[in-house]
N, C-alpha and C positions, 0 to 999 in steps of 0.2 A: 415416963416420958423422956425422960433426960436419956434413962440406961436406951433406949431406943436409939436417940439421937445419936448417943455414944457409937452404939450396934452400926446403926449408918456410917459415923463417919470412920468405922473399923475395915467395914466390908467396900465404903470408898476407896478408903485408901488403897485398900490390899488388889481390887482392880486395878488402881491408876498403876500401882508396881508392876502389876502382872503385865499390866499392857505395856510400859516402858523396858520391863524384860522381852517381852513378846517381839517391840518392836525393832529392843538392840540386837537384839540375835536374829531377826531376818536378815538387819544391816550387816551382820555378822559374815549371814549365809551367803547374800547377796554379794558384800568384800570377795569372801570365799568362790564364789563360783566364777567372779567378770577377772578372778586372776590369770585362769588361762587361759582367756579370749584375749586377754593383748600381748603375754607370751608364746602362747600356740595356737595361732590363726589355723583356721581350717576352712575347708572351702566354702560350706553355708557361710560362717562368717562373713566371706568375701563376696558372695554371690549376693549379698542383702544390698551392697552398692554397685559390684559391676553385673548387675544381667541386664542394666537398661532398662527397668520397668519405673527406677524412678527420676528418670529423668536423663537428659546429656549431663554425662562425667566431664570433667574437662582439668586438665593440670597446667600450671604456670612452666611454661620453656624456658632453655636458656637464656634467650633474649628476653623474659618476661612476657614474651605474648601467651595468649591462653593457645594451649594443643586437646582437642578434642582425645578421649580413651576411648579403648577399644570394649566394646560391649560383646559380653561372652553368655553366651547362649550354655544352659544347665543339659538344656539335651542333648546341644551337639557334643558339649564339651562330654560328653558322658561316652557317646560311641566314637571319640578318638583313642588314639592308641596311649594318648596319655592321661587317660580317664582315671588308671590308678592312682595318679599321683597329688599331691598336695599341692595347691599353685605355688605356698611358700617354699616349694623342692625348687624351685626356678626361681622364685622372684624372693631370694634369701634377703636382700638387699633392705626387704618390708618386714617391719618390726612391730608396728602398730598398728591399730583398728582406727586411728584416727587420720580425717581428711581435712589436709594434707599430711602424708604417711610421712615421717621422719625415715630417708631412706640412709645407707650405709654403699658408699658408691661403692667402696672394694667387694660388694658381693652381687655386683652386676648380673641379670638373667646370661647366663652362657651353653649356649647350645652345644658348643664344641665339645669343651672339656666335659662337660657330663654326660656326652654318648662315650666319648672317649674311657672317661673313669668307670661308666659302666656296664663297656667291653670287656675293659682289662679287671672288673669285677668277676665275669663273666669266663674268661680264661683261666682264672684264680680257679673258681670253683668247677671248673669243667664243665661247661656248659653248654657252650660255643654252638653246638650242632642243635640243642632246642632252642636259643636265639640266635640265629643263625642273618634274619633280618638285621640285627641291631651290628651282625659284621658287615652287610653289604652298608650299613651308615655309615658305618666308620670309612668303609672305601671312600664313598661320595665326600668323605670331611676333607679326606687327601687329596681327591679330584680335584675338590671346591680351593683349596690351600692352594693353586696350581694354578687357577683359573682366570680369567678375565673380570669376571663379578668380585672374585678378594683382592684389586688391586686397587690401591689410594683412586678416589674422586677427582679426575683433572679440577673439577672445579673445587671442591671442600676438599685435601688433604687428609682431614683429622678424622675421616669416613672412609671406606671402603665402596666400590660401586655398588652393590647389595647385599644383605646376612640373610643366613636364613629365614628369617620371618618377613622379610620383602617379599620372599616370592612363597612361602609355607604360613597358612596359618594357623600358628603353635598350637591352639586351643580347638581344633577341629579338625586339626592333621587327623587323616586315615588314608592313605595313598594306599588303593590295592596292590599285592604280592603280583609280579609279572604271572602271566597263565592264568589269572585267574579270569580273563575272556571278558565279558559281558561289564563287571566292573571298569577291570582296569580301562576297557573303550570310552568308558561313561567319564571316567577320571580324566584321558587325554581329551575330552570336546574339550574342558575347563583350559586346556592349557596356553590356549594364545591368547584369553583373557587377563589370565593370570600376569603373564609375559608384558601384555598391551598395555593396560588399562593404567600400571604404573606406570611405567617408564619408557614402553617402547611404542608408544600409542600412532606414531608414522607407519609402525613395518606392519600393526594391525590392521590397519586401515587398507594397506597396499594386501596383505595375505587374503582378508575378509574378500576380497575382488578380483581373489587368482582363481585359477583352478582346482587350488588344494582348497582355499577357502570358502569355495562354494560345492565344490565335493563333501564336506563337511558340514557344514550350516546349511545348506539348501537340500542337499540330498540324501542327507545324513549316513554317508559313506565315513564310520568311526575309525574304518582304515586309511584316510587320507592322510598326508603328511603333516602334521603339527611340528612348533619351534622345537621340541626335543628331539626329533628325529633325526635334525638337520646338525642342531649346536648340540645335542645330546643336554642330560639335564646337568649336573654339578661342573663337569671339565669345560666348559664354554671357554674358549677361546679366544680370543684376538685374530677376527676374522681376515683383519690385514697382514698377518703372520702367515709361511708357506706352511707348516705341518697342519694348521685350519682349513688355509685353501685346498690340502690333500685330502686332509678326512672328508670336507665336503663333498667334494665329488663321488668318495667311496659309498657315503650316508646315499647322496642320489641312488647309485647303483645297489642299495640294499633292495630300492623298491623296482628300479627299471634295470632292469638284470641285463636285458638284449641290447640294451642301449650303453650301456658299460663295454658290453664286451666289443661292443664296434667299435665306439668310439676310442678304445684301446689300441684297435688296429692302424689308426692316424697318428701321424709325426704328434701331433697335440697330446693322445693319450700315453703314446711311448715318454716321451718327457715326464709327463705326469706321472706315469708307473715308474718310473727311475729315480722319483722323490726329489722333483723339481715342478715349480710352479709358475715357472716362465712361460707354458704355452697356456695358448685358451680352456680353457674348463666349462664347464655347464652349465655353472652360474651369469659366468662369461658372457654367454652366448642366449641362454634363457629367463635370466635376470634372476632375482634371489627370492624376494617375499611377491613380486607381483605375476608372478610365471603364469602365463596365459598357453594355450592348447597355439598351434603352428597355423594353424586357419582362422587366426582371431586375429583380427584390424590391426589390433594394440600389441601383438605377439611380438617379439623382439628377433626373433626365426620368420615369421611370417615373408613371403618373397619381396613383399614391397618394404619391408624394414629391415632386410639378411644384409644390404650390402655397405650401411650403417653403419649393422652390428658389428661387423669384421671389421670394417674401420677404425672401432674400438681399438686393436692391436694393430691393423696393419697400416700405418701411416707414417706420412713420410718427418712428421714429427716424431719419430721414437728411433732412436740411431739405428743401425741396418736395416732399417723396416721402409715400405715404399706403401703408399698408397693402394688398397686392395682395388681391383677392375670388377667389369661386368660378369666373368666366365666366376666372380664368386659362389655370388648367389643360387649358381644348378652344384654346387659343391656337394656332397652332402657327408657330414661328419658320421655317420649312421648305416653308409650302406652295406650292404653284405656279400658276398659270393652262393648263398642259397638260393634266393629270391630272383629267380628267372625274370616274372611278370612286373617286377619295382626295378631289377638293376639290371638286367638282360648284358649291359656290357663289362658287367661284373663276374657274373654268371660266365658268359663265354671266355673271357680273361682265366678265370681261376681253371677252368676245365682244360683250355689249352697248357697252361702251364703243369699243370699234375700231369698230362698227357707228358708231355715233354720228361718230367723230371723222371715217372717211370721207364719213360723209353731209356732216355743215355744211363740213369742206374742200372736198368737189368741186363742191359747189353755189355756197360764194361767192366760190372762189377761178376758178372758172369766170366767177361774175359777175363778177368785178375785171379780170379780162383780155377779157373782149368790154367791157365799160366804157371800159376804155381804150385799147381798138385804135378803139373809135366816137371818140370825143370827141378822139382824135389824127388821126384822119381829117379830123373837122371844121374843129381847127384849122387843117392843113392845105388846108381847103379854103374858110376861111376863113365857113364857116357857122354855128359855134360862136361864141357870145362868148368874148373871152380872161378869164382872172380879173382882176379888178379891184385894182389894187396900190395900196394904200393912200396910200402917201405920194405918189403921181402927181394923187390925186383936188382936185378944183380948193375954194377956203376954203368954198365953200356948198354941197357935197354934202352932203343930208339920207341918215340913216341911218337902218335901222327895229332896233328894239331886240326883239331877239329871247330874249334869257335877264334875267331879273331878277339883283340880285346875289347872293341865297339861291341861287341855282341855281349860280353862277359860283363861288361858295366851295365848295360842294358838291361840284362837280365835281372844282375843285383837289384838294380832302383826297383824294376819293375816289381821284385817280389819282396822287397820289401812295403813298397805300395800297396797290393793289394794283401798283404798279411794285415796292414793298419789300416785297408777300408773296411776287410772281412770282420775284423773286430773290435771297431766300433761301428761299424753297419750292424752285427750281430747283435754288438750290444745295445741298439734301440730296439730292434725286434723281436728280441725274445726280453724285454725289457719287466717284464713279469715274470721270471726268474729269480732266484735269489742270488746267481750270481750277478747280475747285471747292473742293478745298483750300486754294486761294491765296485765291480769295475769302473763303472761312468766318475763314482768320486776316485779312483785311482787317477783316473785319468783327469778330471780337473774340472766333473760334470757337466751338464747337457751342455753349456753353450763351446766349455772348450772341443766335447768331442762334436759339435757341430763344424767347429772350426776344421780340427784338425781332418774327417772327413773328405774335408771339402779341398782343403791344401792336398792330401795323397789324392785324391781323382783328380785332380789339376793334375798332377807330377804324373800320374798312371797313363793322363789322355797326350800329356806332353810330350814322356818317351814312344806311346805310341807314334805321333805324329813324326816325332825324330826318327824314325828308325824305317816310317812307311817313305818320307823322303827320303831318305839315305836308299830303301831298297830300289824305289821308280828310277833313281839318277843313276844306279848302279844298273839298271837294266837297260836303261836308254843309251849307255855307251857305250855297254857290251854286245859283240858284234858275233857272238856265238854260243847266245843264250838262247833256249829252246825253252818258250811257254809249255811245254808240256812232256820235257826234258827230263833228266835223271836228277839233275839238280835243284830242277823247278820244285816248289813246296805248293804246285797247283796240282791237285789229286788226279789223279788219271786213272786209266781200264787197270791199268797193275796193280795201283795200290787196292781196290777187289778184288785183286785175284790173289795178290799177298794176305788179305786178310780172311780170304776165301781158307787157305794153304794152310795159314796159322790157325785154324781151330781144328783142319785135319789133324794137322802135326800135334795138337791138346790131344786128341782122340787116339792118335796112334794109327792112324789111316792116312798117315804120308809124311813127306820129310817137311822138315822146319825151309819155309820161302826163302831167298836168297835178298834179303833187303842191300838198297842202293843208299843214296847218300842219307835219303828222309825215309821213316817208316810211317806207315800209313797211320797209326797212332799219335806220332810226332806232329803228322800235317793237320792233325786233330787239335792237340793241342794249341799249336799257330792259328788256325783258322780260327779257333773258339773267341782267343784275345779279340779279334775280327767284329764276333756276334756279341763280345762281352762289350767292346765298348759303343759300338748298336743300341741296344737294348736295355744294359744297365747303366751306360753313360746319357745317353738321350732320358730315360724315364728320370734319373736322378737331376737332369737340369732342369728339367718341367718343375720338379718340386723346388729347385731350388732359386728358382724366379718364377715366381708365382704372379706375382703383377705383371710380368711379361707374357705368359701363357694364357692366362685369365681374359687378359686384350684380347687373342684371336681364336684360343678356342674354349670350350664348354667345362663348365667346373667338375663335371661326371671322368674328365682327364685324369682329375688328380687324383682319384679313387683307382682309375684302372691303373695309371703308373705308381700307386703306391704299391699296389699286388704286382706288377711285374720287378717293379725294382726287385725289390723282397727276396720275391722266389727264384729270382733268376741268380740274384747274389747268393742265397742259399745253394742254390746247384752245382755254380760255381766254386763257392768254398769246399762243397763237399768231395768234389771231383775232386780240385785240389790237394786237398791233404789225405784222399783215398789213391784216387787210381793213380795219378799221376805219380806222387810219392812212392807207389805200387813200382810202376814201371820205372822208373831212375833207380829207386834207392832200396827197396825192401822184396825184391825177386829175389829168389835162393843164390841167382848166379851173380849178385850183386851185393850179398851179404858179408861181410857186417859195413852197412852204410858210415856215411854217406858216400855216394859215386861224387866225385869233385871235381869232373870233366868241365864242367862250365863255370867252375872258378880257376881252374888253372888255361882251360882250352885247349890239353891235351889229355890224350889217352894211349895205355901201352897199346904197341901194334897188335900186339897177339889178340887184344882186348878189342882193337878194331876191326881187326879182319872179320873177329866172331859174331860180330854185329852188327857189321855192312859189309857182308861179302861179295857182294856184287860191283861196291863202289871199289872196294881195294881190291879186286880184279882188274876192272874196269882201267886204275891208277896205274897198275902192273904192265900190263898190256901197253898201253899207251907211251910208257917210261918216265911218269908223272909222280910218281909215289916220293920220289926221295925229296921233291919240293915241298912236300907236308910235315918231311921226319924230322924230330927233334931231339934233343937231350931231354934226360927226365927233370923233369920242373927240381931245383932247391928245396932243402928239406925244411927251412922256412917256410916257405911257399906251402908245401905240401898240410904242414901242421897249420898254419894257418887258415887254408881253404876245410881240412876237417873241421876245426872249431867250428868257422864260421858256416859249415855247413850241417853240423850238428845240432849249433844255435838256431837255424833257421829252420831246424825239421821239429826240434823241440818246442818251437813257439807253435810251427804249424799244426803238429798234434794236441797240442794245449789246445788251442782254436777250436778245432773239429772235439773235442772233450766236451769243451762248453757250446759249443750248436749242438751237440746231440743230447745233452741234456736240457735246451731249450728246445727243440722239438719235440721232444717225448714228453717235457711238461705242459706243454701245448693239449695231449689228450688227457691229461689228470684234472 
């Protein structure tokens, strides 16, 4: 009995040991295995409090109020891009399995620096071209550093306006790859939600009610325009800033292509293409997030709200600006020279003017090259006199005095005026060129060469006017002036039959006409001044009193005088620095320029005879010649009139350089 009891209390014991070994070594095992759950967290770990199944998370703020956490989903988090990764790869900061985490502020989640460090991981090991996404993040990080969203909080300082997880959320981030169609559409519905719902919940509400917004949401057109189209995503702007106000307009014109290109053809869009934000824009004019269609009540173009709109800018509160009138409203910023059956007076405008500009090009540009294939023949053949070089002429060449010096000043202003309209009129017009920009900031951008414009047409219409009284008072006294005289510059039966003679004399089918005091070119020239300030001076005032026009006539004006200015300035300048330059300076019998007859106002005789032989007969005859002759101009004089006449042919072919490269870029 006893040995029994003994037996018992052996095999007692030796259980109770076994089970107190049993139990220290699970303790053991259990120590052993919870050691790397609160040094090396991994994501079950963490998903057993953040997936939201067991209740609101919630953490204590800076101010101590409670802030609700963000509940992360196992599935979504699994088809983001950053599925591979450990949450503690971001959230270094969390050391513990315990709630509330003992956090280490210097290891802050950082978006930046860790695309950044594992770019340049990625250049390390050459890789670049299989993560090739992770380089367009890094771009968007530069944008973002740049942007309107990374500047200080007006209101919080110690914040930025939004990080990336404002507007991304980190744990479900999968933005589809551009092209990949069907996706990426599905991504952009999300985007003015995304945009809205934070912080921009007014422009939501006004977009949801546009056109884009209901092209989208009601008619599920996934190509309507969404916020990233407009602000683009990372580089977002300061929309009160000019290089935003610019890109905006271009972002319109990615989707309304026909509507850029018109609206480029208006003083408005010349500005704007010259990288200035002083004139109206599309926003302007169609408003920004609540953009309705032009036949809606509430449209801001609509005709019962157009003349408003323009009020926006043209009022007499805004220094040079005046109150816009009724003739705004038929304006239209959009119309075209195609469209017969919408603009018919655009249409016949643009047709007449190409008519025009082919006719005077192929006639005198025709005339310039049989001119100078004749009179290079001559030289060659030594039938021609050569031109007469001034400083070769022996001390007693008598000269006849062909311009007085009211006419030589005159001319001066005059061409220096129209060199400084030609080239900054060109330079609005072909204002989408790459030289054009460069020039307007040379020049002291859109509003100086507004100014200055408008100062040389003053001074251009000025001297005309001086010079048209001087001629009337000069006719009205003289008592043996014949309207239709050898001296008159009013065309007559001769000068057809001189210009009849002269493309004989190209052909070698008769002799060279006998010209009198004016050649029938010459009177071409004079008369042109005539139709230039006509045409380009009237179309140019209309635009430039616009509240004045708009009173009495129809806004479809400003469209038709903006295609006449234009093109007729263009015709203009090209004639200029081709034919005309042609016939003064760059004829064979005129070579090596410049001719400086109208900065000195004389010419050797021999020189005149050759060239108006009928007038220096005429002088001969009568016993009138020696009243014209002079000494040859001072060698002052002489060097000085070449400079300055070198100067002014070299600016003028610089000109004509840059309109023929803005007309040709016009077809690319």
């Amino acid at each position: 009995m006893r040995t029994n009891k003994f037996a018992a209390w052996i095999v007692a014991a030796t259980v109770c040991l076994a089970g107190t070994w049993i139990s220290g070594s699970a303790a053991a095992a259990d120590t052993k295995d919870a050691a790397p759950v609160s040094s090396k967290l991994d994501n079950a770990v963490c998903q057993t409090c953040h997936d939201g199944k067991k209740g609101k998370l919630e953490a204590t703020g800076a101010d101590g109020a409670k802030v609700p956490l963000h509940e992360i989903s196992g599935d979504k988090y699994g088809k983001s891009v950053h599925s591979s990764l450990q949450c503690v790869s971001c959230h270094k900061d969390i050391t513990d399995a315990v709630s509330p985490h003992k956090k280490d502020s210097a290891q802050k989640p950082a978006c930046v620096q860790c695309h950044l460090d594992l770019w340049e991981a990625a250049k390390k090991d050459k890789l670049t071209q299989e993560k090739s996404r992770l380089g367009i993040v890094v771009q968007n990080i530069e944008a973002y550093k740049n942007s309107f969203h990374a500047r200080p909080n007006k209101e919080d300082k110690t914040h930025v306006n939004a990080t990336c997880d404002n507007c991304h959320d980190v744990h479900t981030f999968n933005v589809p790859p551009r092209g990949t169609s069907k996706r990426a559409d599905e991504w952009r519905r999300t985007v003015p939600n995304v945009c809205g719902e934070k912080c921009h919940s007014d422009e939501l509400e006004e977009y949801n009610g546009s056109v884009h917004g209901k092209a989208l949401n009601e008619k599920n057109n996934l190509k309507a325009a969404v916020c990233i189209d407009c602000h683009t995503s990372h580089a977002i702007g300061n929309t009160s800033a000019s290089p935003v106000k610019l890109a905006l307009t271009e972002k319109c014109g990615g989707c309304h292509e026909d509507n850029l290109k018109t609206y480029r053809d208006t003083y408005h869009g010349q500005v704007n293409s010259l990288g200035y934000a002083t004139t109206a824009k599309c926003f302007d004019c169609h408003g920004s997030h609540g953009i309705q269609k032009a036949d809606d009540p509430n449209s801001k173009v609509n005709p019962k709200n157009r003349l408003k709109t323009c009020k926006q800018c043209h009022n007499d509160k805004k220094p040079g600006m005046f109150d816009a009138t009724a003739g705004f409203v038929t304006f239209s910023p959009h119309a075209n020279t195609h469209d017969f059956a919408k603009y018919p007076q655009m249409w016949l405008t643009s047709k007449f003017m190409i008519a025009l500009l082919i006719g005077v090009f192929t006639f005198f540009w025709l005339h310039s090259g049989l001119w100078y294939f004749r009179e290079l023949k001559h030289r060659k053949e030594r039938e021609a006199f050569p031109h007469i070089r001034v400083g070769e002429l022996p001390p007693d060449e008598k000269y006849f005095r062909r311009f007085a010096l009211g006419w030589r000043i005159a001319h001066l202003i005059f061409a220096m005026a129209t060199m400084t309209l030609v080239l900054t009129g060109m330079t609005a017009l072909f204002a989408e060129t790459t030289w054009a920009p460069l020039m307007a900031e040379f020049l002291g951008g859109a509003k100086a060469i507004n100014i200055v414009h408008r100062v040389a047409a003053a001074l251009f219409v000025l001297i005309f006017v001086i010079h048209l009284i001087y001629v009337v008072q000069d006719l009205l006294r003289s008592k043996t002036f014949r309207w239709f005289g050898p001296d008159s510059l009013i065309p007559n039966w001769k000068d057809l039959e001189d210009m009849i003679g002269m493309f004989k004399w190209f052909l070698d089918m008769g002799p060279r006409p006998r010209f009198d005091r004016w050649t029938y070119y010459e009177k071409f020239d004079y008369w042109a001044v005539f139709w230039g300030v006509a045409i380009i001076g009237g179309s140019g005032l209309s635009l430039a009193i616009p509240h004045i026009t708009a009173t009495f006539l129809p806004g479809w004006v400003f469209n038709v005088a903006t295609v006449i200015h234009g093109e007729e300035a263009f015709l203009a300048a090209v004639f200029l620095f081709t034919v005309h330059f042609f016939n003064n300076h760059f004829r064979p019998d005129k070579l090596p320029p410049p001719d400086i007859v109208m900065f000195t106002g004389t010419q050797p005789l021999e020189e005149f005879r050759r060239e108006h032989p009928a007038q220096y007969q005429r002088l001969v005859d009568s016993g009138e010649l020696d009243k014209y002759l002079e000494d040859a101009p001072s060698a002052p004089m002489t060097l000085g009139s070449k400079v300055l006449g070198l100067t002014l042919l070299g600016i003028g072919l610089m000109i004509l350089i840059l309109v023929i490269i803005g007309f040709v870029g016009e077809f690319h």
